[in-house]
N, C-alpha and C positions, 0 to 999 in steps of 0.2 A: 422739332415741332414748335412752330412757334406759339408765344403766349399775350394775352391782350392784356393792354395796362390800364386800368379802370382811372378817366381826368374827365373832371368836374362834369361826373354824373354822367357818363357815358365811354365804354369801352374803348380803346384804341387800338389797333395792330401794333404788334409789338415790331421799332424800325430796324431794318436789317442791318447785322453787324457785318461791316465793311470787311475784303478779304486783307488781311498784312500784306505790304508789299515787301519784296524780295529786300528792298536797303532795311524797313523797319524787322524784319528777320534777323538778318546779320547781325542787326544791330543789337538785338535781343539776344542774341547766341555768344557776343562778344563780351556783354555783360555776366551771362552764368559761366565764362570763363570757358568755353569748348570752343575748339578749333575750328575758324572760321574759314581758312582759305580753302581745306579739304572739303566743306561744306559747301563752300561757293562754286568749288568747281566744279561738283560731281552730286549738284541738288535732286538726281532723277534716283540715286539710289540709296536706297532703302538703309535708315537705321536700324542695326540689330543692337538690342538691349542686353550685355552680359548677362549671362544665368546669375543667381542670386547664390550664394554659398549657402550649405545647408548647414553648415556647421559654424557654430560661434570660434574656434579656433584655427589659426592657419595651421598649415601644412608642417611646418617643424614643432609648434606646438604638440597636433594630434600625433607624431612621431615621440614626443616627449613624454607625454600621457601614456602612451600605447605600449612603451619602453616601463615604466613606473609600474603599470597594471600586469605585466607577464613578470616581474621580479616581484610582486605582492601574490599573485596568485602562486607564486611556488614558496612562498613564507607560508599563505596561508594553506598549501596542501601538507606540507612539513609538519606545522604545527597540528593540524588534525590528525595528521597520522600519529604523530608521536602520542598524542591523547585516547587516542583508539588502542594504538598500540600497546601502553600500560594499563585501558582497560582490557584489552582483551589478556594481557599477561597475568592478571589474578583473575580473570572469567577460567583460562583454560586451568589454572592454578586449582581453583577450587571446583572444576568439574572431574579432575582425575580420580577422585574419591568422595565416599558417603560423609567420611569424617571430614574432607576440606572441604566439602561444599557447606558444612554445618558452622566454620569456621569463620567462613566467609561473612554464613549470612550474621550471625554474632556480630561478626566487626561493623558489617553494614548497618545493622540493626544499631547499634551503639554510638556509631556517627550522627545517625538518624533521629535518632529518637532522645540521644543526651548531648553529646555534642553539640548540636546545631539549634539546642532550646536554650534558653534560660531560667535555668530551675535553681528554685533556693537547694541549699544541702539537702533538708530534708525530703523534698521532690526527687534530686538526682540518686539518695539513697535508696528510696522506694524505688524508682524505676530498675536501679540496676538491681537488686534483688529481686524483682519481677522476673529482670529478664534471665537472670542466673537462673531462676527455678524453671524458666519456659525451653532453655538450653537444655537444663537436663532430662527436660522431659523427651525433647526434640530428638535427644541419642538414641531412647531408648528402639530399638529393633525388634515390632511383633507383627509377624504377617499376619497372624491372627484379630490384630489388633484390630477395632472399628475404624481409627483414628489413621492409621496406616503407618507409611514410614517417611516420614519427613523427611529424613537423609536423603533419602533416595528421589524424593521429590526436589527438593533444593538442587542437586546434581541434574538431573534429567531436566528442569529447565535452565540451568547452567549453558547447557551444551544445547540450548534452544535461541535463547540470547545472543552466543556465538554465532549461529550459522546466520540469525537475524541481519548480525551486523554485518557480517561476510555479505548477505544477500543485498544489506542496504548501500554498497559502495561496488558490489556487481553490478557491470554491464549486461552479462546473461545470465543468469542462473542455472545453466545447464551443469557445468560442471557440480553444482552445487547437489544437483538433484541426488547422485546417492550418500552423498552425507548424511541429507534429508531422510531416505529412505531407511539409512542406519541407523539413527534416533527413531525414527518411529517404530521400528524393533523394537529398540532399547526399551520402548516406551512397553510396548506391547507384554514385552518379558517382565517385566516388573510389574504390571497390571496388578497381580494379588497385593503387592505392598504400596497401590494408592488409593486408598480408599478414605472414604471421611475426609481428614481437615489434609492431609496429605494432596490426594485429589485435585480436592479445589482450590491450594493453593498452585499446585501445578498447572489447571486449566486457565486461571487465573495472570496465568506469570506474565503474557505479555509479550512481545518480540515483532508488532507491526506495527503501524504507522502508529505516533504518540504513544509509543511505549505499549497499546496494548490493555487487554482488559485491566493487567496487573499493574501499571503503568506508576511511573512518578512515586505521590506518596503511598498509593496504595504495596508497592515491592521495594523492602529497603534496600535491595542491590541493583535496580534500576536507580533508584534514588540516590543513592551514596554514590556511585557513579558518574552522577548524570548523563545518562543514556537515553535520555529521552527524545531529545532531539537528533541524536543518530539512526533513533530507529526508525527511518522511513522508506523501506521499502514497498510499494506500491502492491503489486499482487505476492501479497505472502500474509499467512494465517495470523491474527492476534495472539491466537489463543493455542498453546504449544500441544492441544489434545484433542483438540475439531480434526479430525483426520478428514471427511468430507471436503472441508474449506482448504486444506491442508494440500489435498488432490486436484479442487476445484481452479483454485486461485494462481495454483506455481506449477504442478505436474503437467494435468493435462490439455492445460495450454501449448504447455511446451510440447510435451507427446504429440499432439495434434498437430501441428505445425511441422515436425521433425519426420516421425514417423507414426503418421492416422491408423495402421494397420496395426498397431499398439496398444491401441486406446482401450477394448475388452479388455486386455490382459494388465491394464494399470485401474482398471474399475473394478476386477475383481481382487487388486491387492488392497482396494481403498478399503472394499466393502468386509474381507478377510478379517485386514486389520481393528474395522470399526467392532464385529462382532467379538471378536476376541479381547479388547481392553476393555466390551460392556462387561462381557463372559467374569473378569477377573476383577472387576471392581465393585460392580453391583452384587446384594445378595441375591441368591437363587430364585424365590419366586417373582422380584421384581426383572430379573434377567427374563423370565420366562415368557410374561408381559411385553415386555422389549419387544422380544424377538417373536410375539403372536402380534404385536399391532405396528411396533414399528420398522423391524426390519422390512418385510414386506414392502413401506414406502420408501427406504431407501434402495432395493435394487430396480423399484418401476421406476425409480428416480434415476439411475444409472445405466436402464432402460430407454429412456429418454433420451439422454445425451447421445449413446450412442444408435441410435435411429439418424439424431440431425448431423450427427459430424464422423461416426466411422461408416468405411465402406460395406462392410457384410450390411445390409441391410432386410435382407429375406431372413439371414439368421436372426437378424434381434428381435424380427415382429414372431417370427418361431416362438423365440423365450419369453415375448411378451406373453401372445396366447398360452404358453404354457404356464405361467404364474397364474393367471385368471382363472383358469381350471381347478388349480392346485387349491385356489383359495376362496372361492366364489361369495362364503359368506363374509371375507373383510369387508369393513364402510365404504373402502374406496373402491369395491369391485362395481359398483354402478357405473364410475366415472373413468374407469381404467378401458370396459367395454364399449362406453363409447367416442371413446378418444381412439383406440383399437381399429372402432369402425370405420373412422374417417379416415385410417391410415390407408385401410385394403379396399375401399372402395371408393372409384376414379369420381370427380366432382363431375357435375355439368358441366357441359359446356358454356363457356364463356366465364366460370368460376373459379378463384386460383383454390386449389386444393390446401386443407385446415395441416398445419403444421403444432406440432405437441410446443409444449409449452417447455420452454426448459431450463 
C-alpha cells in the first residue's frame, strides 16, 4: 500500500520504487557473499531457508552432555540409595522391638534436640535430664494406662515409615498392599495399648507427602533422619491410623482397577478395622457415641462408593435401604432418603440422572 508524502502543504503520491534489475541482483548477492553463478543460472527456483537448530549445541556436543547426564544420574541414584538404605537399616533396626524402637527414638530425640542446638552447659544439662526422666517414663508398660504405651507406638509407626518409603520409590504399590494390610493388623491388635499420648503420637507420625502430619520437627526420627524429603509418595495416608484414607488413597484404587469385584470385601476390611481400633482406644461410653453417630456415616460413606464404582449395584441400594430402616432417627436419615430416592427413580426425560456424591 502505498503512502502519501506530505510537500509544502500538500500531499504527494508516494513515487514507485523501481524493480532491481537482474545485473543489480547479482550484484547484491556477490556482496553478502552467496553463490552467484548457481543463482544466475537457475533464478526461477525457489530458495529454501535451512530450518533453524533448536538447540544451542551441535551434535557432538549434545552426544557429550547426554554421555555426563547418564553417568551423574547413576551417581546420583547410588548416592540416594545408599542414604535410604542406612536409613532404612536403623528404621528396620528399631521396629523389631518395643525396646529398639524406644532406643531409637532417644537417639533421634538427642540429636535433635541437643546435638543440633547450642546450648550453654546448663541448658544441655537440663535438657538431658528432661529427657532421661521422659525415657523412663516412656518404658514403662500399662495397658491400663490412660497414657498407653509408647513402645509400642514408636515401633508400629517404625514399620509405617518403612513401607512409606518403600511406597515413595515404588512404581506400583501392589506388591506393597499386604505389608500394608499387616500393619494395619498390627495396628488393630495393639489398639488397647494406644491410647492418650501413645495414640497421638502414632496418628501423628507421618509417612506421606512432607513427612506427614508428624513430619520434620514435629517427629524426631523423621528429623534426625532427614526423611522428609523422601517421603513423597502421592496417594498414601499421612497419618499411620486414618484407616479410611488409608483404604481410600492406596487400596481401593488399586482394587478398583485390578479386581472391581473386590471392592465390598476391602470396604468391609476398612470399616472392620476402623471400628475395632475406635473399640480399643477410646473409653466405652465415648465408643458408644462413636458408633450411635458416627459409624452409621461411615458405612453410607462406603455405601457410596460402591454404588459408583463396584458392579453388584442392586445389592448396595438393598443395604443402602436397609441402613435407613435400621436407623431412621439419625440426622443424616433425611438426606440418606433422598439421595436413595434419586438413585431408584429414572430422571425425566431429557435429564441426566443425580449421581451420589462420593
Amino acid at each position: 500500500m502505498s503512502q502519501n508524502f506530505y510537500t509544502s502543504g500538500t500531499f504527494q503520491p508516494e513515487p514507485p520504487i523501481p524493480a532491481m534489475s537482474k545485473r543489480t541482483t547479482l550484484t547484491l548477492l556477490s556482496i553478502l557473499g552467496i553463490s552467484v553463478p548457481a543463482f544466475a543460472q537457475t533464478p526461477e527456483t525457489p530458495i529454501v531457508e535451512p530450518k533453524a537448530s533448536t538447540s544451542l549445541l551441535t551434535e557432538q556436543q549434545i552426544a557429550a552432555v547426554t554421555k555426563q547426564l547418564e553417568e551423574l544420574e547413576k551417581t546420583i541414584t547410588n548416592l540416594r540409595g545408599n542414604t535410604l538404605g542406612s536409613a532404612l537399616e536403623r528404621l528396620r533396626k528399631g521396629a523389631s522391638s518395643d525396646a529398639a524402637a524406644l532406643a531409637l527414638y532417644a537417639e533421634c530425640e538427642k540429636e535433635v534436640n541437643i546435638e543440633r542446638k547450642e546450648l550453654s552447659r546448663e541448658e544441655e544439662r537440663r535438657q538431658k535430664e528432661q529427657m532421661e526422666r521422659q525415657a523412663e517414663r516412656n518404658k514403662e508398660t500399662k495397658d491400663e494406662d490412660e497414657n498407653g504405651d509408647f513402645g509400642t507406638a514408636v515401633r508400629l509407626q517404625l514399620q509405617y515409615l518403612i513401607l512409606s518409603l518403600e511406597a515413595s520409590n515404588a512404581k506400583d504399590v501392589g506388591p506393597l498392599l499386604p505389608k500394608l494390610k499387616s500393619y494395619v493388623q498390627d495396628v488393630v491388635s495393639n489398639a488397647e495399648k494406644l491410647k492418650g499420648r501413645a495414640g497421638g503420637y502414632l496418628s501423628g507420625g507421618g509417612g506421606g507427602r512432607r513427612g506427614g502430619g508428624g513430619g520434620g520437627g514435629g517427629n524426631p526420627i523423621i528429623s534426625a533422619l532427614r526423611l522428609e524429603r523422601y517421603l513423597t509418595a502421592e496417594n498414601w495416608s499421612a497419618s499411620p491410623t486414618s484407616f479410611q484414607q488409608i483404604w481410600s488413597s492406596t487400596i481401593l484404587p488399586y482394587v478398583a482397577e485390578k479386581k472391581p469385584e473386590e471392592l465390598a470385601a476391602q470396604w468391609d476390611a476398612c470399616v472392620n478395622a476402623e471400628v475395632a481400633y475406635r473399640q480399643g482406644t477410646m473409653p466405652a461410653p465415648e465408643f458408644e457415641i462413636w458408633k450411635t453417630d458416627e459409624f452409621p456415616l461411615l458405612r453410607w460413606r462406603s455405601l457410596q462408593y460402591l454404588y459408583a464404582n463396584a458392579p453388584e449395584k442392586i445389592k448396595t441400594l438393598g443395604a443402602m435401604l436397609e441402613l435407613i430402616k435400621s436407623i431412621p432417627g439419625h440426622p443424616s436419615a433425611v438426606s440418606w432418603l433422598q439421595e436413595f430416592r434419586t438413585l431408584v427413580t429414572p430422571a425425566p426425560a431429557g435429564e441426566p440422572a443425580e449421581k451420589p456424591a462420593i
